[in-house]
Every structure is written in structure tokens, then in C-alpha cells.
C-alpha positions in Angstrom: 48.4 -48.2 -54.4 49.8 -51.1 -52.2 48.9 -50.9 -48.4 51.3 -52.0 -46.0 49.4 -52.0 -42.7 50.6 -53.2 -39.4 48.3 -53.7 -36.0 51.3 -52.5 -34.2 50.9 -49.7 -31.5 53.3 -46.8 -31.1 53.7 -44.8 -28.2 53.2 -40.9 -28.9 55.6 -39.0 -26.7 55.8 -35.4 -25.8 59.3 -33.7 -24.3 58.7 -31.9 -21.0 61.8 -29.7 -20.8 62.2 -28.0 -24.6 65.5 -26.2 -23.8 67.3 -29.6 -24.0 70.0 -29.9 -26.8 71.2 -33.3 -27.8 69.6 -36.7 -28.9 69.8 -38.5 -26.2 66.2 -38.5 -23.5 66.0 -39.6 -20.0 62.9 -41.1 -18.8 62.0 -38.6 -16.5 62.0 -36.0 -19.7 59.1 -37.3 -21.5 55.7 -38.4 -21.0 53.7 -40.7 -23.1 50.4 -39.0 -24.3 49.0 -42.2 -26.5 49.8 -44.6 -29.0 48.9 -44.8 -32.7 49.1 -47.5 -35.3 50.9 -46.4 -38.6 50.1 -47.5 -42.2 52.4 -46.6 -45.1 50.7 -46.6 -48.9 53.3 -46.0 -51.6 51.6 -44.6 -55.3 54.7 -46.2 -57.4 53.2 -43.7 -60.6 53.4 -40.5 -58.8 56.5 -41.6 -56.2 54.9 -40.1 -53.2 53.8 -42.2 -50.2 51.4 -41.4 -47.9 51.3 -42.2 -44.1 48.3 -42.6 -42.3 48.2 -42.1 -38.7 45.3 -43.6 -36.4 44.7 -44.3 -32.7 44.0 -47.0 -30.5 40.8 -46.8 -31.8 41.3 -46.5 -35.8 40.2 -43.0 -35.7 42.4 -41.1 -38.5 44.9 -38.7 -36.7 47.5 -37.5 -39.2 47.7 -37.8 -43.2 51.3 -37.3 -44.3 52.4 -37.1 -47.8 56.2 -37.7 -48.6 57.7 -36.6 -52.5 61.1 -38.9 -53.5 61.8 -35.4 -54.1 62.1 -35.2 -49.8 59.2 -32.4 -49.6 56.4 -33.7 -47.3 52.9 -32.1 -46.7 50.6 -33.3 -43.1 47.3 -33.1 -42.5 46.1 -32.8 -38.6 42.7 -34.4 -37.7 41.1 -33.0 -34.6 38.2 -34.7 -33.3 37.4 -32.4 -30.3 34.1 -30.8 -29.7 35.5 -27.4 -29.0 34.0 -25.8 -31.8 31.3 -27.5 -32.3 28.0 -25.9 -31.8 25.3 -28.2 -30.6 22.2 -26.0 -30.6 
């Protein structure tokens, strides 16, 4: 595998109004909720890449694995401490 990884940050946006049709956002219809940095590893022998997803702080957010065949599988990370017990 063959890593492609770029220190560039991303902005993660989220749409406030989800009734909207179209493609087109105004700037009062989002909100940014963080940034991420992307990294794209392609496997040539079993022609699926995988995306890795991290945040500001190179904590692993999303795993994403993309078939030629156009299928594509995601993991979510959650670090929270919701269910966490810490007795």
C-alpha cells in the first residue's frame, strides 16, 4: 500500500435547514463543527482504497473503504466517554 498523506485541514460542515433542495448553500445555512486531515491509501492487488479520516489532533475519526466496483463500507470512531464506566 502506498500512502498519500497531506497536512492539509478540512473544514467539517453540518446543514442547519435539512428541507433545502438544490446544490447550492448560503453561508448562513451551515455551520462549521471542525476540521479533519484526509489520507488516501490505495491497495493496487485488491483495488480498494481506503480513507482515513483524523482531526486536528491525529485522532482517527472515520475509516472508509471504497471497491473500483463503486461499493464503499465506513467505519465511525467515537471517542466520547459516554459509555464508559469509570468505577
Amino acid at each position: 500500500m502506498t500512502s498519500n498523506y497531506e497536512d492539509a485541514l478540512f473544514r467539517d460542515a453540518r446543514v442547519k435547514n435539512t428541507s433545502k433542495t438544490g446544490n447550492l448553500l448560503k453561508a448562513n445555512e451551515y455551520e462549521v463543527i471542525g476540521s479533519s486531515k484526509i489520507s488516501l491509501e490505495d491497495n493496487d492487488l485488491d483495488d480498494v482504497k481506503i480513507l482515513l479520516k483524523k482531526d486536528a489532533n491525529d485522532n482517527l475519526k472515520e475509516i472508509k473503504f471504497m471497491c473500483s466496483c463503486g461499493q464503499t463500507k465506513s467505519i465511525l470512531l467515537d471517542y466520547g466517554e459516554s459509555g464508559a464506566n469509570s468505577e
